[in-house]
C-alpha positions as CSV (number, residue, x, y, z in Angstrom):
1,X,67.6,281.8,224.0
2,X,68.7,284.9,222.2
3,X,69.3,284.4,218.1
4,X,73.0,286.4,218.9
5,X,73.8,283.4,221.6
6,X,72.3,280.6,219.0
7,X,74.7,281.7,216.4
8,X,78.2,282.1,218.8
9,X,77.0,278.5,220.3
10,X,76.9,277.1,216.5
11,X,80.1,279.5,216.0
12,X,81.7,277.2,218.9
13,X,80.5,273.7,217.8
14,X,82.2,274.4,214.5
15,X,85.0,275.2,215.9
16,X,85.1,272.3,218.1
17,X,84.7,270.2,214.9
18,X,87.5,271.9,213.0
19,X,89.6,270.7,216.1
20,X,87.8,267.2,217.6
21,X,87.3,266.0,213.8
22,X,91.5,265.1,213.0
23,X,91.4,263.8,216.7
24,X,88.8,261.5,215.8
25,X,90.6,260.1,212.5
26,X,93.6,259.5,214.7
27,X,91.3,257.7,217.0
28,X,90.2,255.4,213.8
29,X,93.4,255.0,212.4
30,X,94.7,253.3,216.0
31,X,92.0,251.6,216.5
32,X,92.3,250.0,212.8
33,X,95.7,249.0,213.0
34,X,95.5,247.7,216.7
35,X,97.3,250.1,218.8
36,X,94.2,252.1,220.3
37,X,91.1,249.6,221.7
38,X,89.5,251.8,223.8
39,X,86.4,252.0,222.3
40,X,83.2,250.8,223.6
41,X,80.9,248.6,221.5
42,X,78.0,251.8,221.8
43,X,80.4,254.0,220.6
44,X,81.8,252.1,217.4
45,X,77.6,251.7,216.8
46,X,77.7,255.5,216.9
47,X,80.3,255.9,214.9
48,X,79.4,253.5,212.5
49,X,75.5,254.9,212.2
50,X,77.1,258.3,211.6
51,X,79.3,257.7,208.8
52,X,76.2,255.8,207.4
53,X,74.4,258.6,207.4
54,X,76.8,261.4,206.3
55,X,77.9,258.7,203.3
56,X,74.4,258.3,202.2
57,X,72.5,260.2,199.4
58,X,69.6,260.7,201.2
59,X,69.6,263.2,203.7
60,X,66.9,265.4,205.2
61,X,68.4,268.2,203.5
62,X,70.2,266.8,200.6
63,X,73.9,267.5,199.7
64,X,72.9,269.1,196.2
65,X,71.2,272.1,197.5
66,X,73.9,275.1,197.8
67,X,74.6,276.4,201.2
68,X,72.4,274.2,203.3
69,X,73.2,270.5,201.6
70,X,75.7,269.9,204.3
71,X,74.3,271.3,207.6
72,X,72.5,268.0,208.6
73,X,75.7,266.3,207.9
74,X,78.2,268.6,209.8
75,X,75.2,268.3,212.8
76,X,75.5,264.5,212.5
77,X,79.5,265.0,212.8
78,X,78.9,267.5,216.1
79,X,76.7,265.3,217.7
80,X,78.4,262.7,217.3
81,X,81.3,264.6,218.4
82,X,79.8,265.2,221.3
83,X,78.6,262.3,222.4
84,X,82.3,260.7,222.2
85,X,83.6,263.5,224.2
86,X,84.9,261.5,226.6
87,X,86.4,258.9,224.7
88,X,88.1,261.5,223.2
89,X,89.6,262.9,225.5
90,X,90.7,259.5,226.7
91,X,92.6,258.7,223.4
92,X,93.9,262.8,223.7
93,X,95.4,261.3,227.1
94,X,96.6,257.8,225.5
95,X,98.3,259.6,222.5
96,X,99.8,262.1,224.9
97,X,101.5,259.5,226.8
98,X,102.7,257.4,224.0
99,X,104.5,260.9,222.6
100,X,106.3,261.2,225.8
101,X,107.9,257.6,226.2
């Protein structure tokens, strides 16, 4: 793979995180209080691993170093992203309908 298609690829998993990561804290905050159980037990394991991991101080790059600290974490975030793509777009599709009612 060419280094020009690596870099629009990352590019468009940042993007997708600037617009999946609000969808997933509105996923978390109807799932807390209730309204939203769509969520499989693997995925709230995901999730739950993931936030683990972003919280903690150790990191295989850690959060101190300038410019790079975060990248493991933001890849964390897109992979796990991706992996809950479908429920997702599930809740997208549950929130959706609730707005139109």
């Amino acid at each position: 793979m060419k280094v020009s298609t690596r870099f629009f690829e990352l590019l468009r998993m940042i993007g997708r995180l600037w617009t999946d990561l609000p969808l997933l804290f509105r996923l978390l905050k109807a799932w807390k209080n209730g309204s939203y159980r769509g969520l499989s037990v693997r995925t709230l394991a995901s999730l739950t691993a993931a936030l683990i991991y972003v919280l903690s101080p150790v990191d295989l790059m850690p959060d101190f170093i300038p410019g790079i600290g975060l990248i493991d974490d933001a890849a964390v975030l897109v992979f796990l992203l991706h992996s809950m793509a479908q429920d997702l777009a599930a809740f997208r599709v549950w929130e959706q309908s609730r707005t139109q009612v």
